[in-house]
Kinemage of the C-alpha trace (Angstrom):
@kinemage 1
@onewidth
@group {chain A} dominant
@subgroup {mainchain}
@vectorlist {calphas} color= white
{ca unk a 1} P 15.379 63.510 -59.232
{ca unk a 2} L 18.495 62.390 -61.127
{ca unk a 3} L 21.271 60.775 -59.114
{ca unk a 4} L 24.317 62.006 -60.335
{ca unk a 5} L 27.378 60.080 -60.700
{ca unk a 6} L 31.142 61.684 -61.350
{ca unk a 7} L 33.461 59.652 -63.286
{ca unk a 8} L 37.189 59.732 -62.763
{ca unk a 9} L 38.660 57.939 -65.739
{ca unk a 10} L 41.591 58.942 -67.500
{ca unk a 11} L 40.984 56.468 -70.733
{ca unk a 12} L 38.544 58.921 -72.599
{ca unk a 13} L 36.979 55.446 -74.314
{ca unk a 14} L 36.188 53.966 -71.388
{ca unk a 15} L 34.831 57.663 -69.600
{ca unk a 16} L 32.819 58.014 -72.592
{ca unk a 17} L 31.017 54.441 -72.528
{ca unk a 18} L 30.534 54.677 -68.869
{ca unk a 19} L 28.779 57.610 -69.226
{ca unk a 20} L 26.707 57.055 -71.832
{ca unk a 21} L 25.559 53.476 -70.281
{ca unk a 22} L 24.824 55.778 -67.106
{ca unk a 23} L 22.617 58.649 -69.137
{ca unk a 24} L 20.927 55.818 -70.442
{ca unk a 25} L 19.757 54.223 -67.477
{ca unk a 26} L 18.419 57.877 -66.246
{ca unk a 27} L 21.662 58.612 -64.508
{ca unk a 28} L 23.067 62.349 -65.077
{ca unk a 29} L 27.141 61.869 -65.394
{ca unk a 30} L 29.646 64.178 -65.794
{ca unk a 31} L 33.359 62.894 -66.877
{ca unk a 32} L 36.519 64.923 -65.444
{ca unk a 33} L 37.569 67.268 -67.325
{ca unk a 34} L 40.777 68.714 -65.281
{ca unk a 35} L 42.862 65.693 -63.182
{ca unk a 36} L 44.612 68.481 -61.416
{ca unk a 37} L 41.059 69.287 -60.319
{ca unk a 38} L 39.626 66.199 -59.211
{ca unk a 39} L 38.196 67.933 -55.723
{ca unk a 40} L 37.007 70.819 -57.488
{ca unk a 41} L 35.276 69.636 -59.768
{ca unk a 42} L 33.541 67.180 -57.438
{ca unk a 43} L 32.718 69.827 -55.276
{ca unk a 44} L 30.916 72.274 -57.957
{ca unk a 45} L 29.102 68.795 -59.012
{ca unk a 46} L 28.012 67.185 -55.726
{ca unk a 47} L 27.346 63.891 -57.181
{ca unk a 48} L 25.768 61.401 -55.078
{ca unk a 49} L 28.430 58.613 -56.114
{ca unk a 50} L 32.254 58.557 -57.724
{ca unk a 51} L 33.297 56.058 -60.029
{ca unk a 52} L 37.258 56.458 -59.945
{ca unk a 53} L 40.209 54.655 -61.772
{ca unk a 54} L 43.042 53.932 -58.991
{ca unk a 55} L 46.171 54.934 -61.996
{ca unk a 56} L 45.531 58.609 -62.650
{ca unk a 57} L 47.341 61.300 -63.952
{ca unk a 58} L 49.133 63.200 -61.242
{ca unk a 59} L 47.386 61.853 -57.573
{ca unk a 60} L 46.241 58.302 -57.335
{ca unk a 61} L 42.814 57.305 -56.954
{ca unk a 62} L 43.266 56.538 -53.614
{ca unk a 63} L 44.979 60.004 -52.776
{ca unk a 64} L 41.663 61.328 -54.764
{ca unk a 65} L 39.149 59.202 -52.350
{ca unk a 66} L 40.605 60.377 -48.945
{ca unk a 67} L 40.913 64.117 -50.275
{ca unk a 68} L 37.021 63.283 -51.098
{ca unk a 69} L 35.973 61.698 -48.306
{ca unk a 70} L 37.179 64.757 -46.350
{ca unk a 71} L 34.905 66.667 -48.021
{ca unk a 72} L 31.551 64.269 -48.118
């Protein structure tokens, strides 16, 4: 089993990096696609941890974590 891990970055660089580190250790990541989203998309993914940036486009990544944690 792959964990997954969900990866709420808004510099595409540093999304893309993280990720590939992660599908290199055996890690299955997926990078937001949609910050107006965020719970969506973390919902249809289910991953089993969230790497988040705190400055985001629209919400915080703070606003993002309780919205999560409400739903985890």
């Amino acid at each position: 089993m792959k964990h997954r891990v969900f990866i709420v970055e808004d510099d595409p660089v540093i999304a893309r990096e993280v990720r590939r580190h992660l599908e290199t250790w055996g890690f299955e990541a997926r990078v937001i696609s949609d910050f107006q989203r965020v719970l969506q998309e973390f919902v249809a993914f289910d991953p089993h941890i969230v790497l988040m940036d705190i400055s985001l486009p629209f919400f915080n990544g703070y606003h993002w974590g309780r919205e999560i944690r409400k739903n985890s």
